[in-house]
N, C-alpha and C positions, 0 to 999 in steps of 0.2 A: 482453684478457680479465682481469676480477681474479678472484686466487686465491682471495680469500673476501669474502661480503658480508654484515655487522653487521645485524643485525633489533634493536631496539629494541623492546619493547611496553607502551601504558600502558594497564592496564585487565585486570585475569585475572578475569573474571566470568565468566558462560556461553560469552559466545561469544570472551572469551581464553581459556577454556583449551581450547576448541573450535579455536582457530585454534594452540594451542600443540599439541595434539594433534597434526593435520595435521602440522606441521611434523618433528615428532620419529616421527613414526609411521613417514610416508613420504620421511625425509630423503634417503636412499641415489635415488629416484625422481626425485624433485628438484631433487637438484645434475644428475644426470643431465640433466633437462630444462634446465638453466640452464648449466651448464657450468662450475659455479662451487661451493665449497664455501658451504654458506647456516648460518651461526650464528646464536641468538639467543644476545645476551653482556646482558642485562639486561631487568627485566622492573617493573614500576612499578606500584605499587597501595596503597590505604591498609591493604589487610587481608593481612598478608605471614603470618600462624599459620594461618587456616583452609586445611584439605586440600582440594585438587582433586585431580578426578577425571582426572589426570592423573600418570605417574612423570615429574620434574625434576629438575637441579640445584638446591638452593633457596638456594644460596648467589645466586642470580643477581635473587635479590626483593628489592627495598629500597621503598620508604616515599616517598624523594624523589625526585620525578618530575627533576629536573635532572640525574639520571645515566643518564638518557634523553634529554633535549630537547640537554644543552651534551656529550654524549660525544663526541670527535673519531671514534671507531672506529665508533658508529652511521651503517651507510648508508640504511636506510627505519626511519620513526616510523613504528609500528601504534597509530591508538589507538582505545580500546573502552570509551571511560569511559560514551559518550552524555551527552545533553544538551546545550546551547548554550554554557555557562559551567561550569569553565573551558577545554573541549574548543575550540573556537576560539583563544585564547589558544595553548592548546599547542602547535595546529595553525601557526599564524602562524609559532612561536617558531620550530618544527623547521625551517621552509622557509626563514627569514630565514637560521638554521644550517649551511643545502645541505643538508637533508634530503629526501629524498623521502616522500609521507604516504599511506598507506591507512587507510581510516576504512569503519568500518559505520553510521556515528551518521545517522540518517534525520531527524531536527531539525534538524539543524546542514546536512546538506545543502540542505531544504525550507527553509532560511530563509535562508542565507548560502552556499549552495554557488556560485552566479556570483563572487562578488569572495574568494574564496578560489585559485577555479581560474585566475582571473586573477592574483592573485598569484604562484601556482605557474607562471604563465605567463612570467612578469619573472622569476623568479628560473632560469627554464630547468628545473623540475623536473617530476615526474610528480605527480600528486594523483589516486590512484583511488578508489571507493566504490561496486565493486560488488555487497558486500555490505547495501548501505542499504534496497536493494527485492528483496523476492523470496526473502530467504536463501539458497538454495541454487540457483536458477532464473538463470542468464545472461540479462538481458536489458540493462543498461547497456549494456556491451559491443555487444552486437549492436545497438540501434539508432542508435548512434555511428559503428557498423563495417558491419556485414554488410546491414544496411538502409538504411542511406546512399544508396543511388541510389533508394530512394523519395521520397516525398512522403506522409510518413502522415497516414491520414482519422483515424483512429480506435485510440485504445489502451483497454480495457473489461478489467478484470480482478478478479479475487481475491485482495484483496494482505494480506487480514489474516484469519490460521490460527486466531485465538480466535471471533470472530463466526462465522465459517465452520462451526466446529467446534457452538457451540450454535445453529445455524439446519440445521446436519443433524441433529442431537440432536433437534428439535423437530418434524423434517419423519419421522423415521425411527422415532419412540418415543413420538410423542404428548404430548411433555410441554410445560410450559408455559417463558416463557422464564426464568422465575426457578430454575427445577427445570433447565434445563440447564445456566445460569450455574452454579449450583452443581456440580455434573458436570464442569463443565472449569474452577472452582479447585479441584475437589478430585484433578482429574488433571496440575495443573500446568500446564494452558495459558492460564489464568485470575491476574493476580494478585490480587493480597487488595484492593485498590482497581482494580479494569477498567475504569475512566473512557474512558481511551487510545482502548482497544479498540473497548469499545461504545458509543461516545459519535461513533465514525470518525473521532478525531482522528490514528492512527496509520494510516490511511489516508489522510488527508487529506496529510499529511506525503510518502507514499510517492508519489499521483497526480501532487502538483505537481512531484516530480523527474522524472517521466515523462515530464509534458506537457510541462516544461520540453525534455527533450533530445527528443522528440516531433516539436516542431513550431518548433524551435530559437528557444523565446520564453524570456524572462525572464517567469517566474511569479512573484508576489508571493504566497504561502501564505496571508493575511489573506482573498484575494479566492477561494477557492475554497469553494463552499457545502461540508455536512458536514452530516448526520445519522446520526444511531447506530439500532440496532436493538430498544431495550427497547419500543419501541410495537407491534411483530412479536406476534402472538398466535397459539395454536395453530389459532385457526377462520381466520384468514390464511392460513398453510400449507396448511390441508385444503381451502378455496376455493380457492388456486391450484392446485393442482395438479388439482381439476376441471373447471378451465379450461384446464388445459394450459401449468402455467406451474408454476416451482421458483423461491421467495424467494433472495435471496441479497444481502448488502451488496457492489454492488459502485462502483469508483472509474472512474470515466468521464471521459478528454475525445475532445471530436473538434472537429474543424475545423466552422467554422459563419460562411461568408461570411468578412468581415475580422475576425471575432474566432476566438474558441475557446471552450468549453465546459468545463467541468472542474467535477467536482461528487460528492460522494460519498453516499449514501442505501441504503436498501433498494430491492429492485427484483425485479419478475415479471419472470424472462426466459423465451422458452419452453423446454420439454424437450428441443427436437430442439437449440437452442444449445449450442455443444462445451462453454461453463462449469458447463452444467446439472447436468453428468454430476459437475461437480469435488466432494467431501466433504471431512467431517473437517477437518484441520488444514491439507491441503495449500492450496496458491496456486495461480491459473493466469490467465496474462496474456495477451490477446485483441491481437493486432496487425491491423491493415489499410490494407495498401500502394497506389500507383496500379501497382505492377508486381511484386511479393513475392503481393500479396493477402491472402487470410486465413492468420495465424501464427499459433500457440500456444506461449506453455511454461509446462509446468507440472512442476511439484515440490513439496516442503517449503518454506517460506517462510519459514520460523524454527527455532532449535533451536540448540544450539550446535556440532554438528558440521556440520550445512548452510551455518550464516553462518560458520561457520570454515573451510569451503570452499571460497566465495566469497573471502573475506579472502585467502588464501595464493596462491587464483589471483592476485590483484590485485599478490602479492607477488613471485610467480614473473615476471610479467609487467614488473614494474620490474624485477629483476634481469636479464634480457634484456636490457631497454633500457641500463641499465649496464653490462655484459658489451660489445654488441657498438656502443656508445656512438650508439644510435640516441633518435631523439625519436620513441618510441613513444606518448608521452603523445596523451592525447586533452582537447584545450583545450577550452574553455566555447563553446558554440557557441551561445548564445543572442543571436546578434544582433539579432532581432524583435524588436519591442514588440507584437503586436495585443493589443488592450483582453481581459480574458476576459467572456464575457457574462454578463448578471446574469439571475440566478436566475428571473428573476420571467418573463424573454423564450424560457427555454428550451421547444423545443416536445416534447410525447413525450402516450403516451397514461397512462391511470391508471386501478387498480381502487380502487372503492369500497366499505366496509362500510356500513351503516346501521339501525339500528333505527326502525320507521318504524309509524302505525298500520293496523291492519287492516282497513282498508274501501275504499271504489270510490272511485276518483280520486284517490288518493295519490301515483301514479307518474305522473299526470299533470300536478300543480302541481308536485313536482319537476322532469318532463319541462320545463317551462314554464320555471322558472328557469333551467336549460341552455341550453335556446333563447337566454332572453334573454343568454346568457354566451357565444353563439359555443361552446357544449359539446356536442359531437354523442354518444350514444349508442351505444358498439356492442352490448351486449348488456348481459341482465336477467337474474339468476336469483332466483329467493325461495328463501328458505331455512328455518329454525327460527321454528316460534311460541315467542313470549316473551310470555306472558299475554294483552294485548291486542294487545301489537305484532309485526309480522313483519320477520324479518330480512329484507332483501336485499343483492345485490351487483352491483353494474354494472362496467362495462369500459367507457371513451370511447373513443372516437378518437381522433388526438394533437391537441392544442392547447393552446398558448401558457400557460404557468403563472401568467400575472396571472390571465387568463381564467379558467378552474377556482379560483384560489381566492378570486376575486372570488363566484364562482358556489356556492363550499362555505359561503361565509360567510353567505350569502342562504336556501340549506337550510337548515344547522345553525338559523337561527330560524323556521322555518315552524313550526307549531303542530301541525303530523301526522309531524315528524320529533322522535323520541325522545331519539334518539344519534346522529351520526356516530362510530361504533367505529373506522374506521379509512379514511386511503388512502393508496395505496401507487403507485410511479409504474412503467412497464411498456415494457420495451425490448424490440427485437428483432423 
């Protein structure tokens, strides 16, 4: 057992000094759990004057990351810079090192985490990241470990706390989605550019490490669709949920014959769904087993003390494996290829908005073009007059996504259809 193990960290942003926090908070807890005295002797960031929200040593900041990466006394690299470049680089350097790496960086995993963890596999070390999904929510871990003797169908969840947060705003207070964007940057959940967020590309990012350790495939991030939620209107919310359904962007894959599915969008789930219930900021990740069955976890999915929660687990958990010189590590398991399938073949059902004119046999030259699109119907409501035209909103069946939007594009120019306002796709 060694008497003490060196933490190195690069990166004291939100979630370093979230993860510094932990550390020093609950130090006395944690050598306990590990059996080991756990120091950090160095800490790496380009902004060593600004005050965290944290009491430190501050002798322990410097500027140059190589008194981190080449330190002999360093036993785990933390790093928390995020992004691709030069966060890979460092990663590389610390393992060629003997270092062992914990990382929350969800890009760098969604895009290069297979030939990393193989790396880290040659060189005999740990590489964990289960702060990258979830923030504060265990789910890496567990479907590595404790779900292992499934065969998962399906992982469906809420993995991004900004969207979440102005689609309850929206659903709870009537506003529109610009008036809640604004509401969560002015609460800090929002940055001053939320492209990321609401555009699903930080989800997009979060699904394929999922699907990845999921369904033990090599996910290529490129290949998983993505849509964001700025097309979500408030008369969307108020129609779904009189149908019985709650909006939510969520990230989806499941198993679909020899391929897999993975795709992120807005989505009518219904009310009685365990996600329905999830608000606010929180995450909540939907699992389904051939023998677990239906899982959840849910929690905080960002923040800096929740991903710095995750982070120190990740840390406690190599210092174990060093302590009692076990290969705790958990190797890249993606040795499947299956294709993911494309967008256009996935089958599911869809609501429709439309502005449409007011007279007799309007729903039935629509009806007509369905027909001719293989698009069955499940239900009708009419809704608001808008001068000459009547809203409505349909619900299909599920069918094949050429299909539908073969079939919307044949609407959208019929001469009694005003607008297509919207449509949204409907799970569950």
């Amino acid at each position: 057992m060694k008497p003490q193990i060196n933490i190195g960290i690069i990166g004291l942003g939100t979630v370093g000094t979230g993860a510094l926090k932990a550390l020093l908070k609950n130090k006395s807890e944690i050598e306990r759990k590990v059996g080991s005295r756990m120091e950090v002797v160095k800490i790496a960031d380009l902004d060593i004057t600004t005050e965290r929200a944290v009491k430190f040593d501050k002798s322990l900041l410097t500027t140059d990351v190589n008194q981190v990466l080449d330190n002999p006394d360093v036993d785990i690299v933390v790093e928390l810079i995020g992004g691709l470049h030069p966060a890979k680089e460092f990663i590389l350097r610390a393992l060629k090192n003997g270092k062992h790496v914990v990382t929350a960086n969800k890009e760098l995993i969604a895009k290069e985490g297979s030939d990393i963890l193989d790396e880290a596999s040659k060189h005999g070390l740990d590489f964990y990241f289960e702060g990258s999904v979830g923030g504060g929510i265990p789910i890496i871990h567990p479907l590595k470990t404790c779900l292992a003797a499934n065969k998962i169908q399906e992982v469906m969840g809420i993995v991004n706390g900004t969207t979440n947060y102005i689609l309850t705003k929206m659903a709870n207070e009537g506003l529109d989605f610009a008036e809640a964007l604004a509401l969560a940057q002015k609460a800090g959940y929002a940055e001053a550019d939320p492209t990321s967020d609401i555009e699903g590309h930080d989800a997009k990012y979060k699904i394929a490490i999922l699907a990845s350790i999921a369904f033990t495939n090599r996910v290529n991030v490129d290949d998983v669709y993505s849509e964001g939620i700025a097309k979500v209107s408030r008369r969307d919310i108020e129609y779904a949920r009189e149908l019985g359904y709650v909006v939510k962007l969520l990230a989806i894959a499941k198993r679909s014959g020899e391929t897999i599915q993975i795709r992120v969008h807005p989505t009518l789930i219904p009310w009685t769904h365990p996600l329905a219930s999830v608000s606010d900021v929180y995450n909540a990740i939907y699992v389904r087993g051939d023998f677990a069955q239906d899982v959840m976890f849910y929690g905080r999915g960002a923040g800096s003390l929740p991903t710095g929660s995750a982070v120190v687990g990740d840390i406690i958990e190599i210092a174990r494996n060093i302590n009692f010189n076990a290969s705790g590590r958990l190797p890249c398991t993606c040795f499947d290829s299956r294709a993911v399938q494309a967008m256009d073949a996935v089958v599911t059902r869809y609501y429709i908005c439309m502005l449409v004119a007011d007279r007799p046999g309007v729903l039935a030259s629509i009806a007509n073009v369905f027909g001719d699109n293989d698009v069955s119907i499940a239900s009708v409501m009419q809704k608001d007059l808008r001068g000459d035209n009547a809203e409505i909103v349909m619900v299909t069946h599920a069918v094949a996504e050429r299909n539908f939007r073969r079939a919307m594009e044949s609407i959208a120019d019929l001469p009694v259809v005003a607008e297509v306002c919207n449509w949204i796709r409907v799970e569950g």
